[in-house]
VMD Tcl script that draws the C-alpha trace (Angstrom):
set ca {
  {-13.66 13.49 33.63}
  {-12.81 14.91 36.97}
  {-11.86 11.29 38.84}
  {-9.83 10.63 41.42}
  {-6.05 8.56 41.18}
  {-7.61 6.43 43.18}
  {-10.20 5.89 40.93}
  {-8.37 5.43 38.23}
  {-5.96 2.95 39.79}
  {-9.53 0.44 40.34}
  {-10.35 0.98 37.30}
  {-6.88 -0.22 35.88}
  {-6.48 -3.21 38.33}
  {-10.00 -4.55 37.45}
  {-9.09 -4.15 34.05}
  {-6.04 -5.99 34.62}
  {-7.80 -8.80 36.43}
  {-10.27 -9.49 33.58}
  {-7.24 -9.20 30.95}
  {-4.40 -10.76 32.47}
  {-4.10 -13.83 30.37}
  {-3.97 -12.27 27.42}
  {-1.53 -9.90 28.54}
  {0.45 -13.04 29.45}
  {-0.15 -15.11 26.26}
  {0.93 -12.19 24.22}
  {4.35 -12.03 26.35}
  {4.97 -15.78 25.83}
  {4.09 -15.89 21.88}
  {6.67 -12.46 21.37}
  {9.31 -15.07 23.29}
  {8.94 -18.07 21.18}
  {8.22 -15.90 17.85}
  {12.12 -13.58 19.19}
  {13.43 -17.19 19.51}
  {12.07 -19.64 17.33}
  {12.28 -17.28 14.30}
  {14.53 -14.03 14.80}
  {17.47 -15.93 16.59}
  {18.12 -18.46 13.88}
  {17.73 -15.69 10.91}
  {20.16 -13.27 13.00}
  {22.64 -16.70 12.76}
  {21.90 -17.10 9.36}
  {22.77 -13.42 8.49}
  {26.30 -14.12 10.42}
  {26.98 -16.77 8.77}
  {26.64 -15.13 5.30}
  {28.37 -12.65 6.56}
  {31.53 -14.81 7.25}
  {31.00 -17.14 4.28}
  {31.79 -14.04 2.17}
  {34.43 -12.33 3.92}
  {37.92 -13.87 2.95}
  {39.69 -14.56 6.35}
  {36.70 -15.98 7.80}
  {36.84 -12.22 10.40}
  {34.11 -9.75 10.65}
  {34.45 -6.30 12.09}
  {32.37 -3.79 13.59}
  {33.03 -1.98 10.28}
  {32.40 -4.52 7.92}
  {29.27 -5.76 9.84}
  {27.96 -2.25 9.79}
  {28.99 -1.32 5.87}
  {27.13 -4.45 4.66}
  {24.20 -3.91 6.19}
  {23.70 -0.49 5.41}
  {24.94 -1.11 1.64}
  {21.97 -3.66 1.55}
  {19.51 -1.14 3.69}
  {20.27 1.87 0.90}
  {20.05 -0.39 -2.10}
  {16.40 -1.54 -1.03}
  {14.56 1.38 -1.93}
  {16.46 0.94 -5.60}
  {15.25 -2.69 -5.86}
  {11.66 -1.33 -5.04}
  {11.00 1.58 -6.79}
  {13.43 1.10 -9.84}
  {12.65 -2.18 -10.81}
  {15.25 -4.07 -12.88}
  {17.64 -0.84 -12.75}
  {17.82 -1.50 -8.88}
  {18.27 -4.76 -8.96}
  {21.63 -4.33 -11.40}
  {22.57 -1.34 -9.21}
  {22.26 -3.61 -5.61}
  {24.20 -6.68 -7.12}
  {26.58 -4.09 -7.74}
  {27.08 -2.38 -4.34}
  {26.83 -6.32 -2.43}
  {29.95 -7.15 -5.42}
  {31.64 -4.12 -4.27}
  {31.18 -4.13 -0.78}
  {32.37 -8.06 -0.45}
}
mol new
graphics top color blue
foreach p $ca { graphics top sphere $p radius 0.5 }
foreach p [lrange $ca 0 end-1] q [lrange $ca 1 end] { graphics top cylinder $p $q radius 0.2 }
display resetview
């Protein structure tokens, strides 16, 4: 247990060297899954977002209320069954 930094830093490299291209596949499947899939569902989430406003203008605020409105109502949906269900088309009538 008593080992030198040195030590430790050759055992990390060579660890490294046997590992690297996983390490690197990894990296490149998080990129394509951030933009292949998370990039077009954060569009799609805007775009709801403006189909439902009026004016076809978002703010900060109104960005922020709806998703929190939908965040809190999860647990309802859930745990509550039908009885969250009616109480989160409520809050998303409401907050729209």
């Amino acid at each position: 247990m008593d080992e030198s930094p040195w030590s430790i830093l050759k055992k990390s490299l060579r660890d490294l060297r046997r590992t690297w291209p996983q390490v690197v596949l990894t990296d490149l499947l998080s990129r394509v899954l951030a933009v292949v899939i998370i990039a077009p569902l954060v569009s799609l989430l805007v775009r709801l977002f403006l189909w439902r406003t009026a004016t076809g203008v978002l703010t900060d605020e109104t960005i922020v209320s709806k998703i929190a409105a939908w965040l809190l109502s999860l647990p309802m949906v859930l745990f509550e069954g039908a009885g969250g269900r009616r109480a989160l088309a409520a809050s998303a009538s409401s907050s729209g």
